[in-house]
C-alpha positions in Angstrom: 106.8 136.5 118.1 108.7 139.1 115.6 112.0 136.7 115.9 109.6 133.6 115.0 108.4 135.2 112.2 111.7 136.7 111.0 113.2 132.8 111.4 110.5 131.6 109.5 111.4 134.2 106.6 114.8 133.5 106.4 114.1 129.8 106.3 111.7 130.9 102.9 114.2 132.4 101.3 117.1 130.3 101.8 114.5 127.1 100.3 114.0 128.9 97.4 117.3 130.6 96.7 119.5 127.3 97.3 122.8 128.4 99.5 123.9 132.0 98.6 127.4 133.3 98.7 129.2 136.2 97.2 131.0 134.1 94.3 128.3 133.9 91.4 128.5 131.1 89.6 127.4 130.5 85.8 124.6 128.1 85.1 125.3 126.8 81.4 121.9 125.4 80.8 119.2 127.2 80.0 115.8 127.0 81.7 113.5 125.4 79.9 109.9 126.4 81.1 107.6 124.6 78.9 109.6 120.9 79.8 108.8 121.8 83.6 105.5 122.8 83.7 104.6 119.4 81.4 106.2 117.1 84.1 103.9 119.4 86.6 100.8 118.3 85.2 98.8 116.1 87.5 99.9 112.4 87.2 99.1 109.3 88.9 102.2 108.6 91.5 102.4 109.9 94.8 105.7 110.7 96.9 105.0 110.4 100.6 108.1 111.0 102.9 110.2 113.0 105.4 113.1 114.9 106.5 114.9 114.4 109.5 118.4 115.7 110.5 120.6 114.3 114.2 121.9 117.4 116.3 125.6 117.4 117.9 124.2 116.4 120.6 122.6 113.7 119.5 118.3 114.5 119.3 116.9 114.9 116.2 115.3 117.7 114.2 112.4 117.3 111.5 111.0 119.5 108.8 107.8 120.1 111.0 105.9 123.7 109.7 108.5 124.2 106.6 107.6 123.9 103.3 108.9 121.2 100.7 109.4 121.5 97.0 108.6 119.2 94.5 111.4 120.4 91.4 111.2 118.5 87.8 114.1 117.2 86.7 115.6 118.9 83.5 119.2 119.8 82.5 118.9 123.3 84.0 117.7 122.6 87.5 120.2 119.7 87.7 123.0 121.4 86.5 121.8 124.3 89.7 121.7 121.3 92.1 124.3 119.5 91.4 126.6 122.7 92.3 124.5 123.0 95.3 124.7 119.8 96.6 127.6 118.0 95.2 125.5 115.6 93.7 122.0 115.1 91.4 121.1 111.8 93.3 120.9 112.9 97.0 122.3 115.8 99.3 122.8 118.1 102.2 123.6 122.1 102.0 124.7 123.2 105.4 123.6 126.8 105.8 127.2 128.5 106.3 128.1 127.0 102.6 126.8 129.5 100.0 126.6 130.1 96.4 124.8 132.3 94.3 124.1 131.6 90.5 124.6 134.8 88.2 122.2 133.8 85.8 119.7 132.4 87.4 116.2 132.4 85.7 112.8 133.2 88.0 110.6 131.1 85.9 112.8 128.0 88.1 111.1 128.9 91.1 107.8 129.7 89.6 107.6 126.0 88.4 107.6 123.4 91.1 104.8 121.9 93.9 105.2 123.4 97.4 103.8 121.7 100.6 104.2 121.7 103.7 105.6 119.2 106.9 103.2 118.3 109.1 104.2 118.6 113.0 106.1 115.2 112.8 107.9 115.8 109.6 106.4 114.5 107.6 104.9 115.4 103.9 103.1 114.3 101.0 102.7 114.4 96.9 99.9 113.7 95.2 99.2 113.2 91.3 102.8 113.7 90.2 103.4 112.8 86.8 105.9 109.9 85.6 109.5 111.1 85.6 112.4 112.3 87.8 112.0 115.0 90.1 114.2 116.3 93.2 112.2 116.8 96.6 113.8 119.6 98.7 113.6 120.2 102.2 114.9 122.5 105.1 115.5 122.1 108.6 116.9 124.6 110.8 117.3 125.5 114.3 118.8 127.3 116.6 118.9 129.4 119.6 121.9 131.6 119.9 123.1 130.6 116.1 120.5 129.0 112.8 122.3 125.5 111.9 121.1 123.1 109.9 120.8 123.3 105.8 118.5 122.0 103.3 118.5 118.6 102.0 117.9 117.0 98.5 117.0 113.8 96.8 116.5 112.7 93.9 112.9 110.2 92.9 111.8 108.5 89.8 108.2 107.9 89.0 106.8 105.8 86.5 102.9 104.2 86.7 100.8 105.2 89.3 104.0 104.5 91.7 104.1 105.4 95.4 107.6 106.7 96.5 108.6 106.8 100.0 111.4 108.5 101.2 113.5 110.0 104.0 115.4 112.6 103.3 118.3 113.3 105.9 122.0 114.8 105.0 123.7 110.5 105.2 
């Protein structure tokens, strides 16, 4: 039970941090709070989706029992993802690449939409706002060693829209 729980923690932390690593990198955007929390307001389009990712071996692992974040789109948090994943449009951070941002702002964290998978994997938005936003996800697993990563992608909005999406690392 300790072990699950520990798991589960790690798997928290490394959601909201991104991929760590001992190199910081610079952000050169700053964090614009107010511009975030506007496109968090309650809106009329909904995001339904999951996140899935294929073992060596060749079965498949979902998101079931994580969390997923909703994260608006603004020149600081895609600046931060872009250097996570390579990319603003769609992505996939295995967890033994790491990187660590040496001026990274808390308010980031504090403003995005958390929920969670349900047991097949699956998750849901409601009442988001028009715009672009990047839904984030984590699978992990592991018996004798944690693989997996998180996974990224990016979603655009616009009148009382209905997104559906899978997110998966191809």
């Amino acid at each position: 039970m300790k072990k699950a729980i520990l798991f589960c923690l790690l798997v928290c932390m490394l959601l909201l941090e991104g991929c760590i690593t001992s190199q910081p990198v610079k952000l050169s955007n700053t964090f614009d709070e107010e511009q975030a929390r506007t496109m968090l307001r309650p809106g009329t389009n909904r995001i339904i989706g999951s996140a899935v990712m294929r073992q060596r071996g060749g079965g498949t692992v979902t998101c079931a029992g994580t969390t997923v974040t909703l994260v608006p789109e603004t020149p600081y948090s895609s600046e931060r993802l872009s250097m996570l994943y390579g990319s603003v449009d769609r992505g996939y951070c295995p967890m033994y690449r790491q990187l660590r941002f040496e001026n990274e702002d808390a308010r980031y964290r504090a403003a995005t939409r958390q929920t969670k998978c349900d047991a097949q994997g699956a998750f849901e938005f409601d009442q988001v706002s028009d715009g672009n936003f990047y839904v984030i996800s984590m699978i992990v697993w592991g018996v004798r060693t944690v693989e997996g990563g998180s996974l990224m992608q990016r979603v655009t909005l616009r009148g009382n829209e209905t997104k559906k999406i899978v997110l998966s690392p191809y």
